[in-house]
C-alpha positions in Angstrom: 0.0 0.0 0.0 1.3 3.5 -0.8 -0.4 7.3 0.6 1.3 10.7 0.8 3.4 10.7 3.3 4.1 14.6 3.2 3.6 17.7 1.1 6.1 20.2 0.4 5.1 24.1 -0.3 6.5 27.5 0.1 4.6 29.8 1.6 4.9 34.0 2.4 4.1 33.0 6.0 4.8 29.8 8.1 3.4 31.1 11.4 0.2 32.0 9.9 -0.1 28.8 7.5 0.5 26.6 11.0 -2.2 29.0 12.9 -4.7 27.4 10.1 -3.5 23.9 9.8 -4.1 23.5 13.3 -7.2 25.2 13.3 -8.2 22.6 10.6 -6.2 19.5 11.8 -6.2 20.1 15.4 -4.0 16.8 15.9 -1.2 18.4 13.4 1.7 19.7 16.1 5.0 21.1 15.1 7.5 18.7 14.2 10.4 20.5 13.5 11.1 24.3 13.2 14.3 25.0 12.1 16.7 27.3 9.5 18.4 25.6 6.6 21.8 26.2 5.8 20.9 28.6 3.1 18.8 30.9 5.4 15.4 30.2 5.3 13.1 28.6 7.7 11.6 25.6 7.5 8.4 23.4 9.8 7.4 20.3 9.6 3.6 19.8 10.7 1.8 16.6 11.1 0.9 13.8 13.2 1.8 10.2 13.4 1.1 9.6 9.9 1.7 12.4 7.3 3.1 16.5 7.5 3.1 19.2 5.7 6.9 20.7 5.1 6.3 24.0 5.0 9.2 26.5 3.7 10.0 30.0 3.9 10.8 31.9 0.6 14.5 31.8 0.0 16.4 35.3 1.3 16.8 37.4 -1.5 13.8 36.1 -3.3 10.7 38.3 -3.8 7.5 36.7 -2.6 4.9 36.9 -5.5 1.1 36.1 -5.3 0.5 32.6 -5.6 -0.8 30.9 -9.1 -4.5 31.2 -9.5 -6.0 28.0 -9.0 -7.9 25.7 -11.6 -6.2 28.0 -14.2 -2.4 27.9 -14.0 0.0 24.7 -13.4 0.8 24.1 -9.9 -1.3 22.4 -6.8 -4.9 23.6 -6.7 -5.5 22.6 -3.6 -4.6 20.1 -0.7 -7.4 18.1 1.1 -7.3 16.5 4.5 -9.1 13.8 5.7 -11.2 15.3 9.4 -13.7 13.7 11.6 -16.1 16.5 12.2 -16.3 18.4 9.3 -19.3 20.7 10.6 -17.3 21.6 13.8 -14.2 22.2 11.2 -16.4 24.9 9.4 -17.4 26.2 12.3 -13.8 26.6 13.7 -12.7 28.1 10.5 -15.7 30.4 10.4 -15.5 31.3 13.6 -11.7 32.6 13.4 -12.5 34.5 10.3 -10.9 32.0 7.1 -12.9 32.8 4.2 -15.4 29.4 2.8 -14.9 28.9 -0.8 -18.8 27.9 -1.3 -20.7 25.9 1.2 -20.5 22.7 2.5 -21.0 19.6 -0.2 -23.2 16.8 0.9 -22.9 13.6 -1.2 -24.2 10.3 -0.2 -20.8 9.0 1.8 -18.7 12.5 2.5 -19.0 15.6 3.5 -16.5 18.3 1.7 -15.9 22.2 2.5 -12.9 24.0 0.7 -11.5 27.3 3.1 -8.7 29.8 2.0 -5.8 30.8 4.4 -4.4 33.8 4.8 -2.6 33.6 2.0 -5.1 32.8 -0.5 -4.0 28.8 -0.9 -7.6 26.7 -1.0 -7.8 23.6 1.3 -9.9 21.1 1.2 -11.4 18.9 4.1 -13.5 15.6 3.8 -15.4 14.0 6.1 -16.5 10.1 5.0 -19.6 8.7 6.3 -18.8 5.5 5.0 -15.8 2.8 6.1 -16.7 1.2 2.6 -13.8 2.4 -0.2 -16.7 1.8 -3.0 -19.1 3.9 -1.0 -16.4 6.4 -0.2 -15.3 7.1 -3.6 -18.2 7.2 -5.4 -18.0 10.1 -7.9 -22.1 11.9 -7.7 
């Protein structure tokens, strides 16, 4: 069996990209916050199973906006798995993140897509089914 085991993006902020991961994955901690050789700084987020490496932009590099999604080549969005998706929303409403549409209900999951402060899109899903044909079942 394979699955991501981590995701690696730059970002123009790491505190405020760790405020929302945790805010979305509340069992995400800090695994490592460190500075590379070459200056920048670097965290590792996750829990027992899979992170998210998330990098500074190098010194002496310019941050620029990021791609705009669904248009231009690059990730469109990353999606974790929660329990609760409802009391995710609410969280992420509740500390101000901005919903890209409202929550999706299809037969087996429940999906709601948030931006962070930066303007990257997540996505969270919540199954309601332990079945793998159930689960992803396209509506």
């Amino acid at each position: 069996m394979s699955q991501l085991e981590h995701a690696n993006i730059t970002v123009p902020d790491i505190d405020a990209a760790v405020r929302f991961i945790q805010l979305m994955a509340p069992d995400h901690i800090v695994r490592q916050d460190a500075m590379s050789d070459m200056g920048y700084r670097w965290v590792h987020i996750g829990n027992d199973h899979s992170y998210i490496a998330l990098q500074a932009v190098h010194p002496g590099k310019e941050a620029s906006e990021p791609h705009e999604t669904y248009k231009n080549y690059g990730v469109n969005h990353l999606c974790f798995k929660v329990d609760d998706a409802r009391g995710t929303e609410k969280r992420l409403l509740d500390a101000g993140y901005r919903q890209n549409g409202p929550l999706i209900e299809d037969s087996h999951r429940l999906r709601l897509y948030f931006y962070d402060d930066m303007g990257l899109e997540w996505e969270m899903v919540e199954y309601l089914s332990n079945n793998p044909q159930e689960m992803h079942k396209y509506e």
